[in-house]
C-alpha positions as CSV (number, residue, x, y, z in Angstrom):
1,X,120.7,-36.1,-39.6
2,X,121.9,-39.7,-40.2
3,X,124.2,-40.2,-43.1
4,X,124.1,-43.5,-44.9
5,X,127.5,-45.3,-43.7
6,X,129.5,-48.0,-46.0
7,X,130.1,-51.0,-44.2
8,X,133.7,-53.0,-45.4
9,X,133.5,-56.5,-43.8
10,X,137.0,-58.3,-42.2
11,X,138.4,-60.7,-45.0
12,X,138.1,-63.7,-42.8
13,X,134.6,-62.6,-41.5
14,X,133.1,-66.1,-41.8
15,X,135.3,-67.5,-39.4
16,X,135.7,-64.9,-37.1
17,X,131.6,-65.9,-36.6
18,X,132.3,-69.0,-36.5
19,X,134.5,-68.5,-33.5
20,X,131.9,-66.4,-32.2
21,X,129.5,-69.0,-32.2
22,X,131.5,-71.6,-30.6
23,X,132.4,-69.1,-27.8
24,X,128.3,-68.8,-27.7
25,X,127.8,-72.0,-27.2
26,X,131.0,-73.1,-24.5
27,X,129.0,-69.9,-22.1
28,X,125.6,-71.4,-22.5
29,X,127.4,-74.9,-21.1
30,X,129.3,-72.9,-18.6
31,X,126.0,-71.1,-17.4
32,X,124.2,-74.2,-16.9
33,X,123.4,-74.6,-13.6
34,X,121.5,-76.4,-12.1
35,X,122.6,-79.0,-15.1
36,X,119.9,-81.6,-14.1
37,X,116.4,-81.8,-15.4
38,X,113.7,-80.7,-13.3
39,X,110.5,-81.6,-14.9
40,X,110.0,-84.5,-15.3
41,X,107.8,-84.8,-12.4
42,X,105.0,-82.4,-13.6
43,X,105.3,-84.7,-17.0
44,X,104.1,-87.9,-14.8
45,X,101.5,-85.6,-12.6
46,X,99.3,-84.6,-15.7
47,X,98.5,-85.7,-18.8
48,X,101.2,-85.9,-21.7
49,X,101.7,-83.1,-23.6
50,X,103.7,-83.1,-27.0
51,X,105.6,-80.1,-25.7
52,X,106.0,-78.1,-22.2
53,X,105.8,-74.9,-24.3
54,X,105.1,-73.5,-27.8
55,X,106.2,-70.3,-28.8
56,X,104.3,-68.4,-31.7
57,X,106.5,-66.5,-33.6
58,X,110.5,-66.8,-34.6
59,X,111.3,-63.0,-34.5
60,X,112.9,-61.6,-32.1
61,X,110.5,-62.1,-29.2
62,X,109.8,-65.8,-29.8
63,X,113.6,-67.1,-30.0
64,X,114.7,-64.6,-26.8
65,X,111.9,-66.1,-24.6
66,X,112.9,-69.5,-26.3
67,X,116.6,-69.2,-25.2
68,X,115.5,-67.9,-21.9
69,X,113.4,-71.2,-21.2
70,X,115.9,-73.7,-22.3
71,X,118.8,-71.9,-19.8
72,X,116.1,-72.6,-17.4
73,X,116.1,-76.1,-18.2
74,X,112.5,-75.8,-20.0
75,X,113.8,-78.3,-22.9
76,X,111.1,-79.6,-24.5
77,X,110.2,-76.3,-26.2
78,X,109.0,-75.7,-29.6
79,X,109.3,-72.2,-32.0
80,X,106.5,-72.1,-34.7
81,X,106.2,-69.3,-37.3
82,X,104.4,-68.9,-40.6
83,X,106.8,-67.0,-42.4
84,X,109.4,-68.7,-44.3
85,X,112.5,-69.2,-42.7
86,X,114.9,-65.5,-42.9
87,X,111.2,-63.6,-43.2
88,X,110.5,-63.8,-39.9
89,X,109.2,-60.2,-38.1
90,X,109.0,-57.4,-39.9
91,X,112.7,-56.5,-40.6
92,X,112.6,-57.1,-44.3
93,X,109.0,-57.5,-45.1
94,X,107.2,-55.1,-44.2
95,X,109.5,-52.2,-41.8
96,X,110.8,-49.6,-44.0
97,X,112.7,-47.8,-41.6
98,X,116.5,-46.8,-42.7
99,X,118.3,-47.8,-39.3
100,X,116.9,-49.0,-36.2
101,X,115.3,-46.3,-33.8
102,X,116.9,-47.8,-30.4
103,X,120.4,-47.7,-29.3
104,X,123.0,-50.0,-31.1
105,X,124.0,-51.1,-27.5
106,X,120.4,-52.4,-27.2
107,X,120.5,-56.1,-26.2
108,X,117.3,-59.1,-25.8
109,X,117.7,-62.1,-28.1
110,X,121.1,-62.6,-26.6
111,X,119.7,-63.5,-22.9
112,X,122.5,-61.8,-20.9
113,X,125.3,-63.8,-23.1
114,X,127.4,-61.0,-23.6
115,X,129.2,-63.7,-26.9
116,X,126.0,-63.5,-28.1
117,X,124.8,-59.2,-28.4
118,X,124.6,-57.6,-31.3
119,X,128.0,-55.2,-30.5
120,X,130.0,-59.0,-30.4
121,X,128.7,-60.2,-33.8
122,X,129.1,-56.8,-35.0
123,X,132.8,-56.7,-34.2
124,X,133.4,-60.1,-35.2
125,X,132.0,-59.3,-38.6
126,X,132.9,-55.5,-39.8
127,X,136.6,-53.8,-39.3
128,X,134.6,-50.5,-40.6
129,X,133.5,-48.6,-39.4
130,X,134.7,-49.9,-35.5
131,X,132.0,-50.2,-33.2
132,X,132.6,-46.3,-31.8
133,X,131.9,-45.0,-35.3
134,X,128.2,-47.0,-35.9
135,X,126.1,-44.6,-35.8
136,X,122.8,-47.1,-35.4
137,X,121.7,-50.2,-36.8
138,X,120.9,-50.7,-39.8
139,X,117.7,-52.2,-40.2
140,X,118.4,-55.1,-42.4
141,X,121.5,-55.9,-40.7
142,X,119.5,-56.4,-37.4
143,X,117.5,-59.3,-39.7
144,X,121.2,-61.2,-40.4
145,X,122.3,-61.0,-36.6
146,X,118.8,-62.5,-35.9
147,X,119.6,-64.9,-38.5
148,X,123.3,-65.9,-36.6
149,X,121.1,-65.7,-33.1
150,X,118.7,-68.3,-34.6
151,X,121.8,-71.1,-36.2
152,X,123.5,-70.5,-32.9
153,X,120.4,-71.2,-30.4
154,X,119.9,-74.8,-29.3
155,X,116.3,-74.5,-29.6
156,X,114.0,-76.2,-32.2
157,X,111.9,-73.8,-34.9
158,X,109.4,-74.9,-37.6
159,X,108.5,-72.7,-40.3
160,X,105.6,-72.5,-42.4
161,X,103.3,-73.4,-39.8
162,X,100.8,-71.0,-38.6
163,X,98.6,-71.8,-35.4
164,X,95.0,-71.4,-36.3
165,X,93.1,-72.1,-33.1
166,X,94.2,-72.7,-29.3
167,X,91.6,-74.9,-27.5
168,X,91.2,-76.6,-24.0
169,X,92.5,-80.0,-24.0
170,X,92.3,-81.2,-20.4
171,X,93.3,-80.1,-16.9
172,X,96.6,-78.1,-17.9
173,X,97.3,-78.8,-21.4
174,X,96.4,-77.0,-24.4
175,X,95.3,-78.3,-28.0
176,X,96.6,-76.9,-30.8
177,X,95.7,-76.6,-34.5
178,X,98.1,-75.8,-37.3
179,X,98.6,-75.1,-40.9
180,X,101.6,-76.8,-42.2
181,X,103.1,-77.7,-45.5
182,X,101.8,-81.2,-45.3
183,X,98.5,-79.7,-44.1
184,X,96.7,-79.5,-41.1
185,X,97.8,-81.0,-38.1
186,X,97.6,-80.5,-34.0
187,X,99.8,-80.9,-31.2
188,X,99.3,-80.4,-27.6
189,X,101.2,-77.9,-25.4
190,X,101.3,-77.1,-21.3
191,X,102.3,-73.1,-22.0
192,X,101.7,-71.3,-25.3
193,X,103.8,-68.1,-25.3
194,X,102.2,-65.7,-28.0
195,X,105.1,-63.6,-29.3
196,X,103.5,-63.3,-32.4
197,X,104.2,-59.3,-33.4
198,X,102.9,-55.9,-32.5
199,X,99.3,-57.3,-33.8
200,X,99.2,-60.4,-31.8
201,X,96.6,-59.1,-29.2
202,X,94.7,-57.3,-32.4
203,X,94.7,-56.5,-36.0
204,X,95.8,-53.7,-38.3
205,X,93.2,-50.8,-38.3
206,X,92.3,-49.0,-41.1
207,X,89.4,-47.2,-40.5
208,X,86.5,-48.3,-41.9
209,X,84.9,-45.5,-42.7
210,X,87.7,-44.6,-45.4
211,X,88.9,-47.9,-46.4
212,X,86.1,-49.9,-46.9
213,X,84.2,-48.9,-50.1
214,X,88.0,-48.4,-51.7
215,X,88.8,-50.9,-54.4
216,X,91.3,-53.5,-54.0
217,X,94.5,-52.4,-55.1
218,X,94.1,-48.7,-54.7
219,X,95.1,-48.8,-51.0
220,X,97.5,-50.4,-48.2
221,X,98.5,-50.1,-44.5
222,X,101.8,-49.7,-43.5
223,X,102.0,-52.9,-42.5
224,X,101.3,-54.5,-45.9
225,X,104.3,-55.2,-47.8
226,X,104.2,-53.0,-50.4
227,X,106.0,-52.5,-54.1
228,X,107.3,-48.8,-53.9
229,X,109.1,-49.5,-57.5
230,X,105.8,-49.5,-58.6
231,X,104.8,-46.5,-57.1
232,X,107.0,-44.7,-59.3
233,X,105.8,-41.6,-61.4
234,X,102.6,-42.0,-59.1
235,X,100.5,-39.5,-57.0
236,X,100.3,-41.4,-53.7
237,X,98.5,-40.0,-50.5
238,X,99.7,-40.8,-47.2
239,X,97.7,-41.0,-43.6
240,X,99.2,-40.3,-40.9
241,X,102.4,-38.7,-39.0
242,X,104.0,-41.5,-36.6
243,X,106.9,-43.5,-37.6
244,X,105.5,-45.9,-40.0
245,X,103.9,-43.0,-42.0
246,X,106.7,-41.0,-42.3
247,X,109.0,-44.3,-43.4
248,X,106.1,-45.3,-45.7
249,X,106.0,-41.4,-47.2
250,X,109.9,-41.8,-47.5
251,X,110.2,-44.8,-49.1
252,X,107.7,-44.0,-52.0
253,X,109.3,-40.6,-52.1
254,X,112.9,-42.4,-52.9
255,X,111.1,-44.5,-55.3
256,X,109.8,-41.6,-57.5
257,X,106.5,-40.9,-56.4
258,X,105.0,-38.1,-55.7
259,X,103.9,-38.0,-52.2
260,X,101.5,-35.9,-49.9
261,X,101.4,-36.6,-46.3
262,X,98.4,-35.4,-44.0
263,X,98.0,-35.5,-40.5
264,X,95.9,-34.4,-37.8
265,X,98.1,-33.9,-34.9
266,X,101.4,-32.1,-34.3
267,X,104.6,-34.5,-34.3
268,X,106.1,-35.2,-31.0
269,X,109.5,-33.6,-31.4
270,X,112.0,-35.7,-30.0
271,X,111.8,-39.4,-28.7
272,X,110.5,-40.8,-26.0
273,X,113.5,-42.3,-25.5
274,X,114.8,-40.6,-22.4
275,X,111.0,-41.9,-20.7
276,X,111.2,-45.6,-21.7
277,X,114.8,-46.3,-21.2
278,X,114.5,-46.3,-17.4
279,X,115.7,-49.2,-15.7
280,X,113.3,-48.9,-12.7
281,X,110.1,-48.4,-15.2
282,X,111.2,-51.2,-17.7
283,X,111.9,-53.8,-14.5
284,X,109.1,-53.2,-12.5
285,X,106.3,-50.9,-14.3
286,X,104.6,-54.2,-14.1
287,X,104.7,-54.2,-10.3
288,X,102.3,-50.7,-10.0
289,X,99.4,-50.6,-8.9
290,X,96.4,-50.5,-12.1
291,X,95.7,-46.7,-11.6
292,X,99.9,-45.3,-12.2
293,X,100.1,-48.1,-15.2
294,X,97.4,-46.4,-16.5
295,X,97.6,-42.8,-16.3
296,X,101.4,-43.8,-17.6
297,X,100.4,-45.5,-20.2
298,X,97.6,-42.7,-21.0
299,X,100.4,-40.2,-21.7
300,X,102.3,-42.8,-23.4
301,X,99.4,-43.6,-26.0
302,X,98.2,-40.3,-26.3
303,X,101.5,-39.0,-27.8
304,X,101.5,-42.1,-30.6
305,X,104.2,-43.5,-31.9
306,X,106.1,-40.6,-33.6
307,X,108.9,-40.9,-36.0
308,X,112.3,-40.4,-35.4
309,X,113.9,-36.3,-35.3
310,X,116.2,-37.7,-38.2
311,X,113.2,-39.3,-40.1
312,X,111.4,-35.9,-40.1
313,X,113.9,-33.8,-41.2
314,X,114.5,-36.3,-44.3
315,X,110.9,-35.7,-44.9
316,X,111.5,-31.9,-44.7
317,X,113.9,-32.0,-47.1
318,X,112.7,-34.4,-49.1
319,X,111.5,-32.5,-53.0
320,X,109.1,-34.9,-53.5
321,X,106.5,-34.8,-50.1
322,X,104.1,-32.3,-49.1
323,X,103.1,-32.3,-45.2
324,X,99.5,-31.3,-44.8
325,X,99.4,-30.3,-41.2
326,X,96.0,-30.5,-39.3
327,X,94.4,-31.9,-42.4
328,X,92.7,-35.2,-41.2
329,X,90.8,-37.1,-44.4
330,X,87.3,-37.1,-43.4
331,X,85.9,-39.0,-46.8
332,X,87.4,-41.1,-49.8
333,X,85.8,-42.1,-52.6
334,X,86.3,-43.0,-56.6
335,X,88.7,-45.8,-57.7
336,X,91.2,-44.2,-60.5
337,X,92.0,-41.6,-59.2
338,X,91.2,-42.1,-55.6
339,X,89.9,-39.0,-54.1
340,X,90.6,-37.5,-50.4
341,X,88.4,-34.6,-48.9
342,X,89.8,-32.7,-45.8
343,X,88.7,-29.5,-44.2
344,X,91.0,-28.0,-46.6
345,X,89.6,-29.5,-50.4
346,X,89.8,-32.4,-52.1
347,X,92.8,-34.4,-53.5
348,X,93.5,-36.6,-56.2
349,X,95.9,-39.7,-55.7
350,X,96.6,-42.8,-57.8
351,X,97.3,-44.9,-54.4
352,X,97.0,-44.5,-50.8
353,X,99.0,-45.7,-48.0
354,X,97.3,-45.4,-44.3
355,X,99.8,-45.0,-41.5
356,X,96.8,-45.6,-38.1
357,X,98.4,-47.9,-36.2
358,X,96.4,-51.2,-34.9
359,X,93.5,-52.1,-32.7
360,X,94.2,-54.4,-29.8
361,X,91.4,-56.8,-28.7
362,X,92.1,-60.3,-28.4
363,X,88.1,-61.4,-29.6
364,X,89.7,-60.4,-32.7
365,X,92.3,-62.7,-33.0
366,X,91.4,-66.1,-34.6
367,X,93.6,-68.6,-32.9
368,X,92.1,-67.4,-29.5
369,X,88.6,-67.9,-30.8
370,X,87.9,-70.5,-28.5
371,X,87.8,-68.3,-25.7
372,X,86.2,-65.4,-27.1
373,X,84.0,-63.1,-24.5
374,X,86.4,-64.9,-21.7
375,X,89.0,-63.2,-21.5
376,X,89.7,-60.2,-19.0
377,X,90.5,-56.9,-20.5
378,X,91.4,-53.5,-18.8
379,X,87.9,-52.5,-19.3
380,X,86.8,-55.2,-17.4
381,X,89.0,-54.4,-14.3
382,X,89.4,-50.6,-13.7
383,X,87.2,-47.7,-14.3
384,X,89.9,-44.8,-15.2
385,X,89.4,-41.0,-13.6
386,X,87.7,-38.3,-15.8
387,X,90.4,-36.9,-18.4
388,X,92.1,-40.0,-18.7
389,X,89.3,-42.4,-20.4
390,X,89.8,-44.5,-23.3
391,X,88.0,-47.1,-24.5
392,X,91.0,-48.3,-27.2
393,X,93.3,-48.9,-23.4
394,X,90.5,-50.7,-22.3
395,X,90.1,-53.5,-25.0
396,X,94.1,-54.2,-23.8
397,X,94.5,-57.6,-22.0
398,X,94.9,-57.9,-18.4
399,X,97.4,-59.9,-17.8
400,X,99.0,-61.8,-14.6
401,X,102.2,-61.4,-13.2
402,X,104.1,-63.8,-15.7
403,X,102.1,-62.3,-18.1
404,X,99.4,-64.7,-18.6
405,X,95.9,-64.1,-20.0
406,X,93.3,-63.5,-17.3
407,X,89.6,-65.3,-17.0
408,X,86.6,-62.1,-17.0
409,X,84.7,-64.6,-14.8
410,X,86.8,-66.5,-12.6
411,X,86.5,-70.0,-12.9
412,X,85.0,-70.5,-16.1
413,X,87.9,-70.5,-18.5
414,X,91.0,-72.0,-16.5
415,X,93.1,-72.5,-19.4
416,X,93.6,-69.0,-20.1
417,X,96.7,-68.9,-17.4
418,X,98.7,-71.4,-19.8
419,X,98.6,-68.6,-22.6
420,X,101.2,-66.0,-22.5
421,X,101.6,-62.8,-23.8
422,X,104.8,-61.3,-25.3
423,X,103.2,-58.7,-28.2
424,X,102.0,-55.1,-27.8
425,X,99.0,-56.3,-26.1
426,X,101.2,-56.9,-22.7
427,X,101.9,-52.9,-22.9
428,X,99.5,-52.1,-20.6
429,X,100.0,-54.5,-18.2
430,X,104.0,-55.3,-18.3
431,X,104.9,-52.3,-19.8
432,X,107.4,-52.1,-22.9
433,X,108.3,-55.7,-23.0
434,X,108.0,-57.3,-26.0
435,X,107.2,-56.0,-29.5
436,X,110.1,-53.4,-28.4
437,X,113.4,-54.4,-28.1
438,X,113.8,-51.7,-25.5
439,X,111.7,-53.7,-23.0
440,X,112.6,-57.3,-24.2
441,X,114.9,-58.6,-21.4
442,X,113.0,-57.8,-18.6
443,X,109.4,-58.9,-20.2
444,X,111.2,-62.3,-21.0
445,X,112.2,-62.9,-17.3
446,X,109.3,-61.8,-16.2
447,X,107.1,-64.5,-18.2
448,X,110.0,-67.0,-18.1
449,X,109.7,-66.9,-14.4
450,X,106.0,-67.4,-15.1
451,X,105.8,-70.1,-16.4
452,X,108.3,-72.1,-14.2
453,X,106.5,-71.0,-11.3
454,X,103.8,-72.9,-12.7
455,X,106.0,-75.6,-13.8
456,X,106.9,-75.8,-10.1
457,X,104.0,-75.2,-8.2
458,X,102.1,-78.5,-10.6
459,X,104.0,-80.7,-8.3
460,X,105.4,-78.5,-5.5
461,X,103.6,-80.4,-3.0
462,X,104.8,-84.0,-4.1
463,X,108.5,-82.5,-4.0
464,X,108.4,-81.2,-0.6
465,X,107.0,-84.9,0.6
466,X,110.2,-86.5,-1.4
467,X,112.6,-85.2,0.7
468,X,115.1,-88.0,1.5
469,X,113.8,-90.2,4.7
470,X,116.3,-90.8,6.8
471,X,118.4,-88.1,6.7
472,X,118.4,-86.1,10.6
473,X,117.3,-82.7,11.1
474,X,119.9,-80.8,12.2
């Protein structure tokens, strides 16, 4: 079981960053090769665009695939988010998790800048405990090295702006409409890279049948922020056994509420950790053919997302949770109490807390409205063997190689290849390469080398008829 460690800071911690950051930024110079722009030829070939990229979303994703571009000389690149600045992801909104579940050697935002990995801000900042006695991240720690990433990156990020709507604007570029604090506005864009969370290619799911007739205020998902304080002294009904559940059930546990946890299906002891962290599966998953990506990613989804050994055995010990094994809710009604009927009776609860996950379908998503009953999904391209159907896999996106949206009739929504895909919806297709950190390095090449390749291949032909005249063959 985790204990909880004390972290003691280095009395000139401050500057020791400070350091850090300038060591950051003296490798990103040295690193910069070729040091000559590149694209201003695909600039003079098409129409102007505001930006050669927007990125959608400044967590983790978003700035990684942000640094990435401008190393690859993709300058003109713009980070939008609708959080407020340091509320970016879900690190201290919404996650409740104690410590991160991945390795504290993990690395991502820092694009292969060793200056720049969590382990050299780490040492910079904390004398204990050393690096060989963290035990894992903390989770709100992860949020302030994000934080350092995002002061140290040369990239530009605008917060409280949300992208409403992404529309065809012309051969190549993309129109986009935003909410900003002095209102609407639009800008135009060559390459939209969606690395806006786990939900981008979706929504939250609660199911309808046992959320919808509840009244406001007596429920929330997981992903809702949510005011445990208050939970205090109250009986509080939790759905579901993966990791969010059990940190949800936890947290209003710790808080003072009385908590009872029901579930259908048997954890998955362990992690899938020994699986996923597979160099030759996280490079080139994306490189199998459709029928092994998705009998993998059958087993994969089948098991869920299941918490943590360490997180379970808190929630063994903990006094103040019930686990109701193979007890799925089958109806909820009433509004003070709520009530819950399983196979097993009925249950009372002040306030409940469902723990199922999200549904991934991009017609759902508002911004990509514009193309809705366009776009290619799994469904669309493979018809799975018996045994291994599932017709929540095939509502995924199917995406190209750099991880671009797909057209479900070819020819009739072109634009589709400038949209990107960094969120869970790419799982299918790339693999774990975005919404995880696990995945994050080698999903970001991948669509970074997307997305030049298109760059390149806008004015490929005009460069290979500007080679120097007069110059012999040899």
């Amino acid at each position: 079981m985790v204990g909880v460690q004390t972290f003691v800071e280095h009395a000139d911690a401050a500057t020791r960053l400070d350091a850090l950051a300038g060591k950051v930024r003296l490798d990103l110079a040295r690193l910069d090769y070729p040091n000559r722009e590149w694209l201003p030829a695909i600039r003079q070939a098409e129409a102007p665009a505001d930006h050669d990229v927007v990125v959608v979303g400044a967590g983790q994703g978003g700035l990684a695939v942000a640094l990435a571009l401008w190393r690859e000389r993709v300058r003109n690149v713009l980070v939008i988010d609708r959080a407020e600045e340091g509320q970016e992801g879900p690190w201290i909104t919404f996650a409740r998790m104690v410590t991160l579940r991945t390795p504290k050697y993990l690395t991502g935002p820092d694009t292969g800048i060793a200056d720049m990995t969590f382990a050299a801000w780490y040492v910079a900042r904390f004398q204990s405990p050393d690096w060989d006695g963290l035990e894992r991240i903390p989770r709100p720690m992860w949020m302030e090295y994000l934080t350092w990433c995002r002061r140290v990156m040369p990239v530009e990020v605008r917060n409280r702006t949300e992208l409403l709507r992404i529309e065809p604007d012309g051969p190549g570029r993309l129109l986009l409409r935003l909410e900003t604090p002095d209102g609407p506005a639009t800008l135009t864009a060559r390459k939209v890279v969606l690395a806006n969370g786990l939900e981008g290619s979706g929504l939250w799911y609660a199911p309808p049948p046992l959320s919808e007739k509840l009244p406001s205020g007596s429920w929330a998902h997981t992903s809702d922020k949510i005011d445990v304080e208050a939970l205090r002294g109250r009986r509080v009904g939790v759905l579901g056994i993966g990791a969010s559940a059990v940190d949800a059930a936890l947290a209003a546990a710790n808080a003072g509420a009385e908590v009872d946890l029901f579930h259908r299906r048997q954890p998955v002891l362990g992690e899938r950790r020994g699986w996923v962290e597979n160099l030759g599966f996280l490079r080139h998953f994306a490189d199998l053919p459709d029928a092994t990506k998705w009998r993998a990613m059958h087993g994969y989804f089948c098991a869920g997302t299941p918490a943590p050994a360490w997180s379970l055995e808190r929630m063994a010990e903990h006094p103040g949770i019930r686990v109701h094994s193979g007890e799925p809710w089958e109806a909820t009604s009433g509004g003070s109490p709520v009530t819950v009927v399983t196979p097993a009776g009925r249950y009372d609860f002040d306030f409940l807390i469902f723990g199922t996950g999200l549904r991934v379908d991009p017609d759902l998503r508002p911004e990509l409205a514009a193309f809705r009953g366009q776009i290619a999904c799994w469904a669309d391209r493979y018809t799975p063997p018996g045994g291994l159907e599932s017709a929540a896999m095939g509502r995924y996106p199917y995406l190209g190689s750099g991880a671009e949206l797909t057209e479900k009739s070819p020819g009739a929504a072109p634009h589709l290849g400038q949209i990107h895909v960094f969120n869970w919806g790419a799982t299918i297709s790339q693999g774990i390469s975005s919404s995880s950190i696990t995945g994050m390095k080698f999903g970001m090449e991948r669509i970074v080398r997307g997305i030049t390749r298109d760059f390149y291949f806008g004015f490929a032909d005009e460069h290979a008829r500007s080679f120097p005249a007069g110059i012999a063959a040899g």
